[in-house]
N, C-alpha and C positions, 0 to 999 in steps of 0.2 A: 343884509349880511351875505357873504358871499355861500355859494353851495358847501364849497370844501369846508369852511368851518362846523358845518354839521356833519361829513364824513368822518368815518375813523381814519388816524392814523394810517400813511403809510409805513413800507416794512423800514425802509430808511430812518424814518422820522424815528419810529418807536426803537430802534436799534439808537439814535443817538438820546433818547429818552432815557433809555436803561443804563446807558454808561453814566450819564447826569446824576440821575438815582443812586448809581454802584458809589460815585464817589461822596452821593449825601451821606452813603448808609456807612462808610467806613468812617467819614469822618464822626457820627456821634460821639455823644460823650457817653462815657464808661455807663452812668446811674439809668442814662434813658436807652442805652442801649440793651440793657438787660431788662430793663419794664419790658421794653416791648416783646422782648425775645420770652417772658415767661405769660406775655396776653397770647402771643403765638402758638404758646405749648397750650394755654388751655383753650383758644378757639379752637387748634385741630382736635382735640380732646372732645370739643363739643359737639365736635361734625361726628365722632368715632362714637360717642354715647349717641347720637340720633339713630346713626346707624345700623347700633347693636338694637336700641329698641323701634326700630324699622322691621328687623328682623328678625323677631322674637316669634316664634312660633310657626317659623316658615321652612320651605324647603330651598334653601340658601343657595344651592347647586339649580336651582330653576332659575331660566334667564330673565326672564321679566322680574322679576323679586332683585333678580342682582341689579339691573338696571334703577332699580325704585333705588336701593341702598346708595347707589353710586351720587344718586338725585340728592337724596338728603345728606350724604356726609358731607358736600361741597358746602355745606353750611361754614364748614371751619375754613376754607379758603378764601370763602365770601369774605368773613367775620374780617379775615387778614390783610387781605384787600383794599374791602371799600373802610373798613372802621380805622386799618393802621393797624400794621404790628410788623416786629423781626420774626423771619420764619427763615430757618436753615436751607429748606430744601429749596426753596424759592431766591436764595441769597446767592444759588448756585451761577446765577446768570451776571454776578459781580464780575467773575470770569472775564467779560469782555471788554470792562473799564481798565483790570490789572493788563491783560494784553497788550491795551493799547497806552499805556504806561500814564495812566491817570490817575492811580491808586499804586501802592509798593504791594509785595506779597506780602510783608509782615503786617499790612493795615487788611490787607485779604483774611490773613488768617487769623485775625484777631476777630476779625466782625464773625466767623464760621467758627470758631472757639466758643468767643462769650455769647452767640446767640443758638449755638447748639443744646450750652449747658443751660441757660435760660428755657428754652424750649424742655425740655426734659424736665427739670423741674417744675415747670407750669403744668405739664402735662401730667407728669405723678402725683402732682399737687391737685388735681383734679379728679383723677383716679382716686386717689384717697376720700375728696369730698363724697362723692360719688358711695363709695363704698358706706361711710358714715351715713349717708342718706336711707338707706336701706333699699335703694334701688335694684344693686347689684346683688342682691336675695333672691332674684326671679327673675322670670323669663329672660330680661336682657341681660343678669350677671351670666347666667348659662349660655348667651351667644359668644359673650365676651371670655368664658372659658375655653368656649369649644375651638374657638379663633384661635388664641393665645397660643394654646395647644398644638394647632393646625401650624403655627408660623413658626413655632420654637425646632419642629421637624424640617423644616427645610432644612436642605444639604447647602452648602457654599456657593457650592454655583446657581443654582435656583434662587437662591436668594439676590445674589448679585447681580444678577440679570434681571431680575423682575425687579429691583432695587432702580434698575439704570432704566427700564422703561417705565417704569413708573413717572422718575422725576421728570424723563422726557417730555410727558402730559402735562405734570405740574408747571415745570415753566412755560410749557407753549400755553398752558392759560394764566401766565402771570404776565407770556409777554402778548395773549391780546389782550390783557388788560390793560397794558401801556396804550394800544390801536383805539382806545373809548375814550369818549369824550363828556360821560354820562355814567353817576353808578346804575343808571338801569342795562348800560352797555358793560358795565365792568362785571356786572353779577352773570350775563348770558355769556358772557366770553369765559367766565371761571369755571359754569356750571358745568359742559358737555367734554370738556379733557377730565377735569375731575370723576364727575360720573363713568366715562370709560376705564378710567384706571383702577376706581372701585370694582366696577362689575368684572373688569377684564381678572382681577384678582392677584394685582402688585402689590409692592410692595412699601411702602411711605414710612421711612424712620421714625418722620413724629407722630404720626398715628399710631408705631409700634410702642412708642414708648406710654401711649394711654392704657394701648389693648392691652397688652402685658400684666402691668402692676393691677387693672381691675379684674381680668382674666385670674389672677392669683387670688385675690380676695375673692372670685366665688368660688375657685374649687381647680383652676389650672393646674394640670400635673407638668407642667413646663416647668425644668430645671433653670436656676441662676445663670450656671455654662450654657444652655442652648440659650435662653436670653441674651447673653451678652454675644454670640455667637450673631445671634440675628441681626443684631443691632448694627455689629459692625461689619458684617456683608451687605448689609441693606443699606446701610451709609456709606460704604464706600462705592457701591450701585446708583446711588441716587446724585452724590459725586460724580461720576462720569454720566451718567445719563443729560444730567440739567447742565453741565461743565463742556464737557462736551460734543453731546449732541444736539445741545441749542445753542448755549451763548459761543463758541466759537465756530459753528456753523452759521449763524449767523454773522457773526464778526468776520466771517472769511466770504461770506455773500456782499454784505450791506459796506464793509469795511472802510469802503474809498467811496463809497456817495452820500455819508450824510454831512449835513451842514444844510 
């Protein structure tokens, strides 16, 4: 077998990958595209509970400690990944199939609708398990407060910004996940943008939407208003970060050489 078949993806290649992809993921049907967009809310949910109890007991503003978190929460982008699921922030890179007029916007915003509200739900639906568990009683419900807390006080613009570099990470590790030709290459390629964007201390809507509701059950004094406040600076941040600053930066790189 030739050498190239064991190489990753070039950037061409995985740019005409991802448009391939944009126009699978719009096409779904209605029922499977909400499964997956509610495995998606509770993978990233899984990655945010590792995290929290990663961090239980530590000095969280210490860099090595943020690094270790950054390490284990990419569990939930692993989970989304290599297992299959709809994940919003990750759907940001459809951007470059609507562009290139492969997909309508009204199929754009249908798949970023029903898989935002999927994700949300999966993810509260998880918080809530969580909470029922009695987990969220100790140490790690007290991370997941103190978080909650900590994200409900960002201002508009902090949020927005750390919203847009965040998903910048997320999709540059969804799109070398396209570049692998092996889940052991898909999981190294997810792990080191995720982990930075953890420890760097951005911001990821679906992971907001765990911390939050379990954050409240152990004791977050984070208001409704600053939640929903978060929520939608940080999605509309993670919107142009992954929209973009990848998939049409790419799209305006790779544009005219793939095939």
């Amino acid at each position: 077998m030739p050498a190239e078949d064991h190489d990753a993806y070039k950037p061409a290649e995985i740019a005409a990958l991802i448009e391939t992809a944009g126009v699978a993921k719009a096409a779904l049907p209605l029922h499977r595209m909400a499964t997956l967009a509610l495995l998606a809310g509770a993978f990233i949910g899984f990655g945010a509970a590792f995290w929290c109890m990663a961090m239980a007991g530590t000095d969280m503003s210490y860099g090595p400690n943020r690094v270790l978190g950054g390490t284990v929460f990419a569990l939930g982008l692993i989970l989304c990944v290599v297992g299959g699921a709809e994940l919003f922030t990750g759907n940001a890179l459809m951007v470059m199939a609507a562009v290139d007029r492969k997909i309508g916007p009204g199929a754009l915003l249908r798949n970023w609708a029903v898989v935002y509200l999927g994700n949300l739900v999966g993810a509260v639906g998880l918080a809530l398990a969580f909470g029922l568990s009695g987990l969220l009683d100790g140490p790690m419900g007290e991370v997941a407060a103190k978080v909650a807390t900590s994200k409900a006080a960002l201002d508009p613009v902090e949020a927005f910004v750390r919203g847009a570099l965040c998903n910048a990470l997320v999709c540059l590790a969804v799109w070398l996940s396209f570049a692998a030709r092996s889940s052991t290459d898909k999981i190294l390629g997810v792990l080191w943008p995720v982990a930075g964007f953890v420890a760097l201390g951005l911001e990821h809507s679906v992971a907001n939407m765990f911390l939050f509701p379990a954050g409240l059950w152990a004791g977050s004094e984070a208001t409704p208003v600053a939640i929903l406040g978060n929520l939608f600076w940080v999605t509309l941040g993670n919107i142009a970060g992954g929209a973009g600053g990848v998939a049409l930066a790419y799209r305006y790189a790779y544009g005219g050489m793939r095939g």
